[in-house]
OpenMM code with the backbone's topology and positions (N, CA, C; nanometers):
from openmm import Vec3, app, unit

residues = "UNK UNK UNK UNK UNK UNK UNK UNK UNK UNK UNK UNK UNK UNK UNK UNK UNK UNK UNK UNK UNK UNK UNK UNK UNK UNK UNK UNK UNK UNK UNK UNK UNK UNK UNK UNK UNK UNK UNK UNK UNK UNK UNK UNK UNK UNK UNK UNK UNK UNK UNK UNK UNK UNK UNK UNK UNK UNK UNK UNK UNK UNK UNK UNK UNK UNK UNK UNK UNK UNK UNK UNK UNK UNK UNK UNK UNK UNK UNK UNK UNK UNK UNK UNK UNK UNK UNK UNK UNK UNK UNK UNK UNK UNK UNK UNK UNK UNK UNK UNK UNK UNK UNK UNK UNK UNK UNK UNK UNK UNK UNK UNK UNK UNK UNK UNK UNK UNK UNK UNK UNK UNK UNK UNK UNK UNK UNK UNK UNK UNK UNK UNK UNK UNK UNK UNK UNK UNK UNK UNK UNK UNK UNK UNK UNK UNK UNK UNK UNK UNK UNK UNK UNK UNK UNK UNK UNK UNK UNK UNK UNK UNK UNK UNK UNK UNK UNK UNK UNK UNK UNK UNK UNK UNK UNK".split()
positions = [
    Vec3(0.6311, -0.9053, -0.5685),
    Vec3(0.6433, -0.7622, -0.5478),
    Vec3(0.5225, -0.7078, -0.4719),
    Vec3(0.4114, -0.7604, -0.5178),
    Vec3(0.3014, -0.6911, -0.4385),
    Vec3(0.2878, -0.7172, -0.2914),
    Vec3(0.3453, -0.8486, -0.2478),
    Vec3(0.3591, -0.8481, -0.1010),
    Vec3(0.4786, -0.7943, -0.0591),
    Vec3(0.6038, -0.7484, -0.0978),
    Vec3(0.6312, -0.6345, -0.0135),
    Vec3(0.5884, -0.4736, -0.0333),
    Vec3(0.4912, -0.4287, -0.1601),
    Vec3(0.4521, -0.3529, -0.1608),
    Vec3(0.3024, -0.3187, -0.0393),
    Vec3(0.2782, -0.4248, -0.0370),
    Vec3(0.1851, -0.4587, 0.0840),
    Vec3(0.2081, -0.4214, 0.2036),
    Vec3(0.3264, -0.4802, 0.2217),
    Vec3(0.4137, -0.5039, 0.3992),
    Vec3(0.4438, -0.3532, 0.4044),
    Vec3(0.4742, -0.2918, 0.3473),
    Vec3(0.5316, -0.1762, 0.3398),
    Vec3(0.4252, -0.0730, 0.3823),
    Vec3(0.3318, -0.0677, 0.2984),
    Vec3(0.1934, -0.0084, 0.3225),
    Vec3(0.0928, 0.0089, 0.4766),
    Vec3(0.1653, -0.1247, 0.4914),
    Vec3(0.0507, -0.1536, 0.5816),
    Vec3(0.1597, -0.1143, 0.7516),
    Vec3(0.3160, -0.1128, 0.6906),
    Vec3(0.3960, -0.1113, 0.8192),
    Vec3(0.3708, 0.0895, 0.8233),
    Vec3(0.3769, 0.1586, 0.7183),
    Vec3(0.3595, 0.3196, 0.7502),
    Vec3(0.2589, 0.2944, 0.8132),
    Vec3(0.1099, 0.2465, 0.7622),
    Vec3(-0.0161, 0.2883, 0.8448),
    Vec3(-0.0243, 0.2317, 1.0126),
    Vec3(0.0396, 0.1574, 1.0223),
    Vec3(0.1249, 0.1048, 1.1264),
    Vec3(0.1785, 0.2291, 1.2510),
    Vec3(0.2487, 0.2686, 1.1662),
    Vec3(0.3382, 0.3784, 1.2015),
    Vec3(0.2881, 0.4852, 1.2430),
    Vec3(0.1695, 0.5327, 1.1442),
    Vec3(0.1571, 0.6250, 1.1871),
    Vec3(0.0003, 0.6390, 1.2354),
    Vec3(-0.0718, 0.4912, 1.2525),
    Vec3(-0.2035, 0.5102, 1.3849),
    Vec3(-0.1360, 0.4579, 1.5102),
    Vec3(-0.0389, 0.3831, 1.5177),
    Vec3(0.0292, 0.3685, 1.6270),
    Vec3(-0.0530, 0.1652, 1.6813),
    Vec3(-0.0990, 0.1230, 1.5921),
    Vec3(-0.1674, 0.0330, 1.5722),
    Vec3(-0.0909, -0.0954, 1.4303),
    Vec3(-0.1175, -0.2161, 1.5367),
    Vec3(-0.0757, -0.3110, 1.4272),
    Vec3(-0.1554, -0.3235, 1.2932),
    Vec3(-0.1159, -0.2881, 1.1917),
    Vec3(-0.2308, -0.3058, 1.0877),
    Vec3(-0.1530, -0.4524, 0.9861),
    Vec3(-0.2487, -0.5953, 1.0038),
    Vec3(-0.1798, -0.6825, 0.9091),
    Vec3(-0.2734, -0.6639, 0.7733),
    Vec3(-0.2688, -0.8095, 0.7101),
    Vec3(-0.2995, -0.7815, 0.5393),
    Vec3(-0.2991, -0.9105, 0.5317),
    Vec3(-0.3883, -0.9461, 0.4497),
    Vec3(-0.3377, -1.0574, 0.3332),
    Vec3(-0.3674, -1.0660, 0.2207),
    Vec3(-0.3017, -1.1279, 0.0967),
    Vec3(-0.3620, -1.1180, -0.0232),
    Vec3(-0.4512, -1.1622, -0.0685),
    Vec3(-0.5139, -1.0950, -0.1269),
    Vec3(-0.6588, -1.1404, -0.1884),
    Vec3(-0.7050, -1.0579, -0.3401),
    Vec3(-0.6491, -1.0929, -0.4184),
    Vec3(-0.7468, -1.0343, -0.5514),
    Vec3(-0.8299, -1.0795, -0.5907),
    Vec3(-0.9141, -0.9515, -0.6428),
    Vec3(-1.0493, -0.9194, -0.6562),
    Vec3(-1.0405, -0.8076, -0.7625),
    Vec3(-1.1736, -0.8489, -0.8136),
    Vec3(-1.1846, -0.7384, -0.8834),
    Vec3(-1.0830, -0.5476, -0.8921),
    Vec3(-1.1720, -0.5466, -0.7855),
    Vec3(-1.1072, -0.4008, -0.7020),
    Vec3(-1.0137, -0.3874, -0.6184),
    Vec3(-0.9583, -0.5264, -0.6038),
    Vec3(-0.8868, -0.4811, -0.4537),
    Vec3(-0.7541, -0.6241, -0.4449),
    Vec3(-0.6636, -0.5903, -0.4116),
    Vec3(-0.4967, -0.6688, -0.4215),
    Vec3(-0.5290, -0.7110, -0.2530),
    Vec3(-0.5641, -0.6889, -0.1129),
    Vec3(-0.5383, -0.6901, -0.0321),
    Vec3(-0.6814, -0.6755, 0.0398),
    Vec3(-0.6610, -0.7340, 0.1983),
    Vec3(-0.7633, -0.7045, 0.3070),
    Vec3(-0.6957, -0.6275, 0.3819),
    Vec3(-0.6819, -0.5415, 0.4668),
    Vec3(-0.6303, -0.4923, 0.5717),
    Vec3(-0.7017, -0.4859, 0.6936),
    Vec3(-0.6346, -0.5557, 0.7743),
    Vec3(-0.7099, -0.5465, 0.9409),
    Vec3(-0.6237, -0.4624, 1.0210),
    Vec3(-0.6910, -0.4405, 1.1270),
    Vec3(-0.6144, -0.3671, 1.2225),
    Vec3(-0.7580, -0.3731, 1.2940),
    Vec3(-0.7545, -0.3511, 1.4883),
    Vec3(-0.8619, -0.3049, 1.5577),
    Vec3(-0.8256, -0.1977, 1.5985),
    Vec3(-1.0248, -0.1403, 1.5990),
    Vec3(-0.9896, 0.0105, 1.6453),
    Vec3(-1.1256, 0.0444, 1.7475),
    Vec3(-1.1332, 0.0413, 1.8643),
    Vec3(-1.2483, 0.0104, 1.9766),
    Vec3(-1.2526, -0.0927, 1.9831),
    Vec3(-1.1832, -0.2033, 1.9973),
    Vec3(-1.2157, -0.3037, 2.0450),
    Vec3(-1.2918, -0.4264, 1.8971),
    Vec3(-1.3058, -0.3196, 1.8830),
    Vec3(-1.3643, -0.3370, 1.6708),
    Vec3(-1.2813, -0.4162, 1.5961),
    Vec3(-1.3193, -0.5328, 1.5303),
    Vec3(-1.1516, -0.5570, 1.4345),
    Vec3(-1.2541, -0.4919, 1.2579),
    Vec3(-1.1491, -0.4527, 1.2303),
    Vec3(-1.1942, -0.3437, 1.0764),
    Vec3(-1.1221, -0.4272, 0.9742),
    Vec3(-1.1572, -0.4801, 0.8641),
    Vec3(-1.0741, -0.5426, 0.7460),
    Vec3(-1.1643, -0.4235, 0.6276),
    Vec3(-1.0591, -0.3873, 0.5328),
    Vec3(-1.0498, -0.2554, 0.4695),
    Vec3(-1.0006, -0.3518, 0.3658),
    Vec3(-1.0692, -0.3227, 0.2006),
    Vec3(-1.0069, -0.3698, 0.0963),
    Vec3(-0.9374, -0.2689, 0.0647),
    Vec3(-0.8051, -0.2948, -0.0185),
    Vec3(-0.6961, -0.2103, -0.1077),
    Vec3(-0.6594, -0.2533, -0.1827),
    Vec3(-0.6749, -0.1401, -0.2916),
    Vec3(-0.5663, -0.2057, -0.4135),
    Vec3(-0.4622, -0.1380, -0.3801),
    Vec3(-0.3551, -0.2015, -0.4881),
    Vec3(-0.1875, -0.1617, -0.4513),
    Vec3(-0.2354, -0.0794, -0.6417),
    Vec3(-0.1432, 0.0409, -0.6524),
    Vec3(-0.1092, 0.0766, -0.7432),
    Vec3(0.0670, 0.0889, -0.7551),
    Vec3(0.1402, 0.1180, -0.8664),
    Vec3(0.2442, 0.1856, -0.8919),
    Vec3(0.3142, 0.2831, -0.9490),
    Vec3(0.3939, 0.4014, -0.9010),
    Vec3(0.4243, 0.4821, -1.0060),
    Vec3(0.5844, 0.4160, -1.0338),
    Vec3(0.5838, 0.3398, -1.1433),
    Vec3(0.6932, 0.2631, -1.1665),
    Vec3(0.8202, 0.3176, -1.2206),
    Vec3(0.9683, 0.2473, -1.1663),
    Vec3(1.0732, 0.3218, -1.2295),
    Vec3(1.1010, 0.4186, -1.3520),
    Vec3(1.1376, 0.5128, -1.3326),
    Vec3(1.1845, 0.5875, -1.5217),
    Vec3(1.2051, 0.4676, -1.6114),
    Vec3(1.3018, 0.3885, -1.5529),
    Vec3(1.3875, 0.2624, -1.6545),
    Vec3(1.2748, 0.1989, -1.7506),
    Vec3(1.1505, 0.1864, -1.6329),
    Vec3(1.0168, 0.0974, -1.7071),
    Vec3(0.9675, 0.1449, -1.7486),
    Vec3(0.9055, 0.2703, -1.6982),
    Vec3(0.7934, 0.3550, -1.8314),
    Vec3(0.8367, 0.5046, -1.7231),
    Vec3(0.8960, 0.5446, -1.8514),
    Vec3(0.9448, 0.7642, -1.8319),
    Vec3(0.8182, 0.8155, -1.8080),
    Vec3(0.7447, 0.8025, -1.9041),
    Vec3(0.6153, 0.8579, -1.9517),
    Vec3(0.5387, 0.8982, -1.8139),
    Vec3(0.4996, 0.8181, -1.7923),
    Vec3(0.4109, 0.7763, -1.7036),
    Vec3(0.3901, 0.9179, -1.5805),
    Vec3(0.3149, 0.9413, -1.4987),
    Vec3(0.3230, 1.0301, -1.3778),
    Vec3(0.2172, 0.9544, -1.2901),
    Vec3(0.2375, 1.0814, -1.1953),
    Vec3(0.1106, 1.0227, -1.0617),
    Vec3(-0.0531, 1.0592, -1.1062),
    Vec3(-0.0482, 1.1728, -1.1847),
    Vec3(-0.1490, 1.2403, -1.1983),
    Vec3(-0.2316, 1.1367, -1.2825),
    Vec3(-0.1393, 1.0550, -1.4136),
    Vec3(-0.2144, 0.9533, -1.4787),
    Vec3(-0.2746, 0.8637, -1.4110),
    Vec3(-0.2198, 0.8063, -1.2794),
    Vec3(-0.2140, 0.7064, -1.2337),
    Vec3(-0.3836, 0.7534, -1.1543),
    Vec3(-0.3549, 0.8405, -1.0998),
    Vec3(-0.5109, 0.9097, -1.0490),
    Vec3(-0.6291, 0.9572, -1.1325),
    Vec3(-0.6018, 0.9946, -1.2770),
    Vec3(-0.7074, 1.0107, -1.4008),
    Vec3(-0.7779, 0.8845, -1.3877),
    Vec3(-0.6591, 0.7903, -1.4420),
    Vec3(-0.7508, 0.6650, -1.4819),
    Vec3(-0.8110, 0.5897, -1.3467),
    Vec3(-0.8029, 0.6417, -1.2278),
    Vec3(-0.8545, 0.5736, -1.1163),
    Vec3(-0.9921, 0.6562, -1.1155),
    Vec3(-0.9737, 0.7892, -1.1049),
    Vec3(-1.1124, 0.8245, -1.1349),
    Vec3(-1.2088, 0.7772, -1.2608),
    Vec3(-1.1457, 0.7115, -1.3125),
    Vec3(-1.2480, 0.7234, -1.4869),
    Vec3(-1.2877, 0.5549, -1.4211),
    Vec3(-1.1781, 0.4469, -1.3989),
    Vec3(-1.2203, 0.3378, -1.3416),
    Vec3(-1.3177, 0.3122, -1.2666),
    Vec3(-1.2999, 0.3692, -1.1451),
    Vec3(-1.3932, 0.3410, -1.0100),
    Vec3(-1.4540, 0.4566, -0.9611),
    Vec3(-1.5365, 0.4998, -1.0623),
    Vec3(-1.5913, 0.6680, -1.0099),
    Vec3(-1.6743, 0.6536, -0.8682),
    Vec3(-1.7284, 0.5375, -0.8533),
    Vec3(-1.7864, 0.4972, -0.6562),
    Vec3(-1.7363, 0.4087, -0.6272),
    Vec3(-1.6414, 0.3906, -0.5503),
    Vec3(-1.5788, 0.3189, -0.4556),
    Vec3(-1.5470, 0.3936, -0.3710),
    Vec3(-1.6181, 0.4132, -0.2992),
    Vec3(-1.6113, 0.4538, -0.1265),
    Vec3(-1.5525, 0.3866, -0.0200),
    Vec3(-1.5565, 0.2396, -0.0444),
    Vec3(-1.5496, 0.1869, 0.0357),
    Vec3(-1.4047, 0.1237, -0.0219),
    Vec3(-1.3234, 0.1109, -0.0959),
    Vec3(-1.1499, 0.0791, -0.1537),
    Vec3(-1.0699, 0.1909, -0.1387),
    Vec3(-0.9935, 0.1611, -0.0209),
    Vec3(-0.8675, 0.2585, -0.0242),
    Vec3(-0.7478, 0.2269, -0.1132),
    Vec3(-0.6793, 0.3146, -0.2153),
    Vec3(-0.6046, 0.2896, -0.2947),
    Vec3(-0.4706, 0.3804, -0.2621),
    Vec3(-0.3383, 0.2518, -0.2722),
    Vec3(-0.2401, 0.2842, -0.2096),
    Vec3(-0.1527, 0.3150, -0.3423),
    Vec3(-0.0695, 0.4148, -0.3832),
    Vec3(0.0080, 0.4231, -0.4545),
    Vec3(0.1602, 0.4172, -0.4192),
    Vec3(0.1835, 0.3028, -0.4499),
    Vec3(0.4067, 0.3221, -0.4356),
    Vec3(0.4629, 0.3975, -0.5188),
    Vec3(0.5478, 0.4857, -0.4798),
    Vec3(0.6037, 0.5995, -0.5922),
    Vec3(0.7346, 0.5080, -0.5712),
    Vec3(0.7907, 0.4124, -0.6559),
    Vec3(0.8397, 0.3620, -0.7001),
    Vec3(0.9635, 0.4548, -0.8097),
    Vec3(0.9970, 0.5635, -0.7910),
    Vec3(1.1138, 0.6610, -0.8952),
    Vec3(1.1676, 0.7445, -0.8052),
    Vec3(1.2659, 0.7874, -0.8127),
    Vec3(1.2907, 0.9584, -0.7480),
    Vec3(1.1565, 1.0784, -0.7870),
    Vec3(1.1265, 1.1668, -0.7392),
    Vec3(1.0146, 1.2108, -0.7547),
    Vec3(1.0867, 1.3708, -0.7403),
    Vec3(1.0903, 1.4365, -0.7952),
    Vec3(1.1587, 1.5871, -0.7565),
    Vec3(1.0418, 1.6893, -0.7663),
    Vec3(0.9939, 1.7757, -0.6412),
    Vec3(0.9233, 1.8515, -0.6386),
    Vec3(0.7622, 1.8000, -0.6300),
    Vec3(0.7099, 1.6960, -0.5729),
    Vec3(0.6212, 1.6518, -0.5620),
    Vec3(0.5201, 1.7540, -0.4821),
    Vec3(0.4237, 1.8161, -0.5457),
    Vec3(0.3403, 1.8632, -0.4380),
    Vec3(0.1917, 1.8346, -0.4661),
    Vec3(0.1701, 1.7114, -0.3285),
    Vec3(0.0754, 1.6066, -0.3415),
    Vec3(-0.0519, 1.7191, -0.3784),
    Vec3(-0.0475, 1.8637, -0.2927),
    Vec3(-0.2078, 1.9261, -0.2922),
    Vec3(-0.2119, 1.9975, -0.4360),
    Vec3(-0.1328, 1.9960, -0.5185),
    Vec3(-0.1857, 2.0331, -0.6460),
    Vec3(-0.1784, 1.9300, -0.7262),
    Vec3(-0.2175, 1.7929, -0.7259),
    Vec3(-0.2538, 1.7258, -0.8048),
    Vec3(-0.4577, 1.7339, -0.7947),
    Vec3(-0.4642, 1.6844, -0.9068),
    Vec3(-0.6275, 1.6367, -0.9133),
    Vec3(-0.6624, 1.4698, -0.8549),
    Vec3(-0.7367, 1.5066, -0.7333),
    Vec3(-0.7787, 1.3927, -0.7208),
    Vec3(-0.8850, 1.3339, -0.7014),
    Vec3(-0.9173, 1.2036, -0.7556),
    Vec3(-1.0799, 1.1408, -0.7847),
    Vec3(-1.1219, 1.1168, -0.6477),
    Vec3(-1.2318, 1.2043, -0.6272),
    Vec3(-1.2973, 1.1749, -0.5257),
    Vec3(-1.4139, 1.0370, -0.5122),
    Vec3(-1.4080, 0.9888, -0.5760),
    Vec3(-1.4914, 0.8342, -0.5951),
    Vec3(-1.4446, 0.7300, -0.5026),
    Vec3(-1.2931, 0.7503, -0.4099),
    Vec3(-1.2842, 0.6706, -0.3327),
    Vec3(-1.2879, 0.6484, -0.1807),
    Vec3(-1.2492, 0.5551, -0.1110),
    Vec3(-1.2971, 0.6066, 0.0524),
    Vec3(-1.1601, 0.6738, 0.0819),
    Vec3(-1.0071, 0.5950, 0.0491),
    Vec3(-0.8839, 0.7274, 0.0935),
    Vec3(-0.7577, 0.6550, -0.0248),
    Vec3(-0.7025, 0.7533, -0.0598),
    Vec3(-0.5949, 0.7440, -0.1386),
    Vec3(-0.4717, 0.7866, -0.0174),
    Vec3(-0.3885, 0.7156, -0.0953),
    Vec3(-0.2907, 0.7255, 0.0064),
    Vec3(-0.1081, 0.6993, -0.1023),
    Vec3(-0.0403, 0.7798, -0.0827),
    Vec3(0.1050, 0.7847, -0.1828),
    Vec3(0.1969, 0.7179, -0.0742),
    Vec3(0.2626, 0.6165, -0.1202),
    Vec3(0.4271, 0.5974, -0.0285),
    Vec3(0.5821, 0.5061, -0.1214),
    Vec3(0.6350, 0.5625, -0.0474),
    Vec3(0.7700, 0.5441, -0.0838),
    Vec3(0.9253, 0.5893, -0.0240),
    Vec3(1.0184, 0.5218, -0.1070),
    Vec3(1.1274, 0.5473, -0.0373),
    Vec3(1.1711, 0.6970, -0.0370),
    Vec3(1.2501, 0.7146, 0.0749),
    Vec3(1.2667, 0.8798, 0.0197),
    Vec3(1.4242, 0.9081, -0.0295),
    Vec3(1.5071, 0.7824, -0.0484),
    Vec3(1.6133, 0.7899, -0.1562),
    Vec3(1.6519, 0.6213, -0.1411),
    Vec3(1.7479, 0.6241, -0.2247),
    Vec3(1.7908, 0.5125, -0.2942),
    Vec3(1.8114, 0.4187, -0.1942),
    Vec3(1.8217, 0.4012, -0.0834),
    Vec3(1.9132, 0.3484, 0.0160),
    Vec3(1.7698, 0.2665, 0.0667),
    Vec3(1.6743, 0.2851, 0.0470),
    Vec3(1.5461, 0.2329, 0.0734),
    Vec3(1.5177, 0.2025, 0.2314),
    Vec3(1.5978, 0.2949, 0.2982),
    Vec3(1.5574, 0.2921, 0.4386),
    Vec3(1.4954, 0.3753, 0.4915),
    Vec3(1.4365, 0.5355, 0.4771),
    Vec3(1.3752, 0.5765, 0.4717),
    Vec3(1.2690, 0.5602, 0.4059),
    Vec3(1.1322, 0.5953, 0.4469),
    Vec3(0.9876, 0.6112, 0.3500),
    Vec3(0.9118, 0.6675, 0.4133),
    Vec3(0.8600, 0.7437, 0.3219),
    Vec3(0.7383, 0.8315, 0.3606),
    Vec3(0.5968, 0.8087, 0.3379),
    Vec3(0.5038, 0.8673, 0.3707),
    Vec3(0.3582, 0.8027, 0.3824),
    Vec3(0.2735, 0.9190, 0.3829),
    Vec3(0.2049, 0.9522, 0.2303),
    Vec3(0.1082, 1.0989, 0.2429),
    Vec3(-0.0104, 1.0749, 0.2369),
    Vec3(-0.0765, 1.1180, 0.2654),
    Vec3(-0.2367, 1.1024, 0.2671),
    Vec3(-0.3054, 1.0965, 0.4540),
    Vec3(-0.4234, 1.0732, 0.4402),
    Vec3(-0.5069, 0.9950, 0.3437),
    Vec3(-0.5183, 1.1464, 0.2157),
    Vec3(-0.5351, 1.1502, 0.1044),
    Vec3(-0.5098, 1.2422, 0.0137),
    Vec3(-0.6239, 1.3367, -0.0100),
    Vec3(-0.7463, 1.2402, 0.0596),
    Vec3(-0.8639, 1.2885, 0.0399),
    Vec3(-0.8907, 1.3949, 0.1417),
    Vec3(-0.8210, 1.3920, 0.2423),
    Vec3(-0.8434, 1.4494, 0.3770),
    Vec3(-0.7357, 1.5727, 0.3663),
    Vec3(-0.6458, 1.5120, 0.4344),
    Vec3(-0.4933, 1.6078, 0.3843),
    Vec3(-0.3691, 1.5903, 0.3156),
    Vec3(-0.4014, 1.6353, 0.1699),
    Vec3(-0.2817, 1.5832, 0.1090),
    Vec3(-0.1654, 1.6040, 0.1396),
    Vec3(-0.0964, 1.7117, 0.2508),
    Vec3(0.0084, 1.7779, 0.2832),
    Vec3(0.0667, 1.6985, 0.4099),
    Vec3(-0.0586, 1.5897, 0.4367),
    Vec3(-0.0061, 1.4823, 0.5700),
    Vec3(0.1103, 1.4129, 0.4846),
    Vec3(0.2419, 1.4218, 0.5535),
    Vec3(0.3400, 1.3229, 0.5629),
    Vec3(0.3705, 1.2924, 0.6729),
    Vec3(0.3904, 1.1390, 0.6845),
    Vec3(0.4785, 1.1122, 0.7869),
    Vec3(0.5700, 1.0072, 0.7246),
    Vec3(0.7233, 0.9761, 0.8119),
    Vec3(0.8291, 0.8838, 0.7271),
    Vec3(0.8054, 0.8251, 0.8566),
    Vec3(0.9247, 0.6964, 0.8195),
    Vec3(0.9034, 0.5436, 0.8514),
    Vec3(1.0142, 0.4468, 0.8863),
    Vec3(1.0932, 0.3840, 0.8912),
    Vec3(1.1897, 0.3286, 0.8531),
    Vec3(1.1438, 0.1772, 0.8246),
    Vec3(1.2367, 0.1426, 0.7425),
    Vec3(1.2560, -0.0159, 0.6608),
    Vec3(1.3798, -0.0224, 0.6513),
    Vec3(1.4437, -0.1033, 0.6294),
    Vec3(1.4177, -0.2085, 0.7144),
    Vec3(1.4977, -0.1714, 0.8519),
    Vec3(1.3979, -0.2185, 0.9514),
    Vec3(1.4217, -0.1667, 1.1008),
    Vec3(1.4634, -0.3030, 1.2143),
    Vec3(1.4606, -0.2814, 1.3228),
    Vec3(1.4871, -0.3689, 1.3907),
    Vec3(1.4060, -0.4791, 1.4218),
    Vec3(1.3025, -0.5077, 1.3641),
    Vec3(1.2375, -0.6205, 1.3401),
    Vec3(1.2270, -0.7222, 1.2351),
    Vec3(1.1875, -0.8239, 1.2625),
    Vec3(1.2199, -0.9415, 1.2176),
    Vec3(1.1029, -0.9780, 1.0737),
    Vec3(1.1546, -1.0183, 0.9485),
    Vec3(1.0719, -1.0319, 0.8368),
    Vec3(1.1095, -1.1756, 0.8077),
    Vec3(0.9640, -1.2403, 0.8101),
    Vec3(0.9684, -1.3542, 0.7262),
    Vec3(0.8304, -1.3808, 0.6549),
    Vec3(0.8915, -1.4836, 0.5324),
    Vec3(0.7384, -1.5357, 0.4820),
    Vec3(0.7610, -1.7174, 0.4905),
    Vec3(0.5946, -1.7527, 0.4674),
    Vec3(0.6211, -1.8832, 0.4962),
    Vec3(0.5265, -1.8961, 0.3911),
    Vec3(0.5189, -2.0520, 0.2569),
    Vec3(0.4361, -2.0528, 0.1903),
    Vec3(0.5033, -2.1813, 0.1373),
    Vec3(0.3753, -2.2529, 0.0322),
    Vec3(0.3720, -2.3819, 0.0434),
    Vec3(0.4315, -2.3694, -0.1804),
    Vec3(0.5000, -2.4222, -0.2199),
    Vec3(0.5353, -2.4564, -0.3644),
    Vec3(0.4654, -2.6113, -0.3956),
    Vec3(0.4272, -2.6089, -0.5442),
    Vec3(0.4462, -2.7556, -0.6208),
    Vec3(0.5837, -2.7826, -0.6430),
    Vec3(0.5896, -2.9247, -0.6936),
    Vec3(0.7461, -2.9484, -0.7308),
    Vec3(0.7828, -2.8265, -0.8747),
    Vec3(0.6809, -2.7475, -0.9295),
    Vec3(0.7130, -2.6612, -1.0604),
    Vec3(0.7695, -2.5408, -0.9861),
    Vec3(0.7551, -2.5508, -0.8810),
    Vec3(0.7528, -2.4295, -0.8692),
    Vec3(0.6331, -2.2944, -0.8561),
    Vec3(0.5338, -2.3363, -0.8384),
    Vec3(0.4558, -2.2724, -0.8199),
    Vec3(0.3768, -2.2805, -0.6960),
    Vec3(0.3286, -2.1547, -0.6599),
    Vec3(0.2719, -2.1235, -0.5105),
    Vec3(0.1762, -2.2180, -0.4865),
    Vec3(0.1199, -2.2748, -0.3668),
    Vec3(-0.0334, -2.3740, -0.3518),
    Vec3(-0.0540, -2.2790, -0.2415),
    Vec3(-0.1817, -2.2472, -0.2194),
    Vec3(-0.2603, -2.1854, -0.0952),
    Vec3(-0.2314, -2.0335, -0.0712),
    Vec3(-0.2162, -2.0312, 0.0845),
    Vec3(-0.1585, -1.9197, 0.1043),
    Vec3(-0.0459, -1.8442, 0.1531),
    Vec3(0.0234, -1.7097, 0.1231),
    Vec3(0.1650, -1.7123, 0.2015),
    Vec3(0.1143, -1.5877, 0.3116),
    Vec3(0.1983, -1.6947, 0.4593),
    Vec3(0.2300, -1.5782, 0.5728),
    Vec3(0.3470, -1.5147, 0.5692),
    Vec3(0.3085, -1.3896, 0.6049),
    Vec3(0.3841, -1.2756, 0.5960),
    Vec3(0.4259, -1.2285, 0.7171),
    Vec3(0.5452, -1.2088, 0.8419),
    Vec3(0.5588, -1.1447, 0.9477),
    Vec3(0.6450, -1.0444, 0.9023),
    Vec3(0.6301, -0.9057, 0.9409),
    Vec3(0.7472, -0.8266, 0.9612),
    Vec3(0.7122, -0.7631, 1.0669),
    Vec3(0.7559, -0.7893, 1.1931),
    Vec3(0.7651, -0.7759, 1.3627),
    Vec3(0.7029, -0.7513, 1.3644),
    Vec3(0.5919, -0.7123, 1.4325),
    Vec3(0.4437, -0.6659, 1.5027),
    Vec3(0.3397, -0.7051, 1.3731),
    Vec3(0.3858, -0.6165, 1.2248),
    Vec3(0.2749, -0.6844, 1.1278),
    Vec3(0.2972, -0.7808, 1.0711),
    Vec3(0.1337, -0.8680, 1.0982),
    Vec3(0.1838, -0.9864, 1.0364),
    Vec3(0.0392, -0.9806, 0.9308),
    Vec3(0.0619, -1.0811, 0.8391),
    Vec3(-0.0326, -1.1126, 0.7573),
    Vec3(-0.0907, -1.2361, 0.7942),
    Vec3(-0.2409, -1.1826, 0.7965),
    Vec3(-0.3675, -1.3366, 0.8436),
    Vec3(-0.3750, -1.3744, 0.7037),
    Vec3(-0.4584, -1.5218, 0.7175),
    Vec3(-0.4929, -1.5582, 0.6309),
    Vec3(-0.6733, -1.5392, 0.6201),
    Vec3(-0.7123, -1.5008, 0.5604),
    Vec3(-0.8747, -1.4790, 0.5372),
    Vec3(-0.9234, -1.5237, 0.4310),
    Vec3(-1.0754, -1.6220, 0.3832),
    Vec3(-1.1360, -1.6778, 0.3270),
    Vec3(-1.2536, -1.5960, 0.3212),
    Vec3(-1.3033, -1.5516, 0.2299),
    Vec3(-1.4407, -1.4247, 0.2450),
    Vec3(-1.5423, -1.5924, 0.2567),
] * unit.nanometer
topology = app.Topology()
chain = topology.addChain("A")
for resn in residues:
    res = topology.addResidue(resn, chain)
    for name in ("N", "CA", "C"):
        topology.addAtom(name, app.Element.getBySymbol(name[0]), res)
């Protein structure tokens, strides 16, 4: 799940710098992901964590606002981890600029489908800047998705998995 929550992430920011941005996985402490993309000629790798605001079915309870409390109480300085939230539910009446948000990080950022059909998605943030930035997206689009990755005979992953979905692809990186 977290690598297409990844692909997804990284195809809005994609979208909307107008720039290939890939990824690969990497957990860490703080952070689910690297993100590259160049910008001047610059190549930039950006850690992220992936968060979720997960289905009603899984936890009702739950909101965005929690999901941002405990990020502030977590990582009160991290400047330098952009944290991506998937709104993962129907969401009715969302209005990103009256939530509270922890300023301890370098950019928060909300995305998701914008109904069931999961071909639309939208992309708000950076949250810190302007929470009222949306832009949508499409998934799945006319480009091509694959992954490639290596199993034991158990069944379990060895190394690392590549990720293409047309223009973004996922590197592999070794810190």
């Amino acid at each position: 799940m977290e690598g297409r929550q990844a692909a997804l992430f990284c195809h809005g920011i994609s979208t909307r710098i107008g720039r290939e941005v890939s990824f690969t996985l990497f957990e860490s402490a703080d952070y689910d992901i690297v993100a590259k993309f160049e910008e001047g000629g610059v190549t930039r790798m950006v850690p992220v964590q992936l968060k979720e605001l997960p289905p009603s079915t899984v936890n009702p309870t739950i909101e965005i606002q929690d999901i941002l409390d405990k990020l502030g109480e977590k990582l009160p300085d991290s400047k330098n981890l952009v944290m991506a939230i998937h709104i993962n539910r129907a969401v009715q009446g969302l209005r990103p600029a009256e939530l509270r948000i922890p300023t301890g990080l370098g950019e928060i950022w909300l995305y998701g489908a914008k109904d069931d059909t999961q071909q639309g998605w939208f992309l708000i943030g950076d949250m810190l800047k302007d929470a009222n930035l949306v832009s949508e997206f499409q998934y799945p689009s006319n480009v091509i998705y694959s992954a490639v990755w290596q199993q034991n005979i158990l069944g379990n992953r060895k190394g690392n998995i590549t990720l293409s979905l047309g223009s973004l692809s996922m590197f592999n990186w070794k810190p």
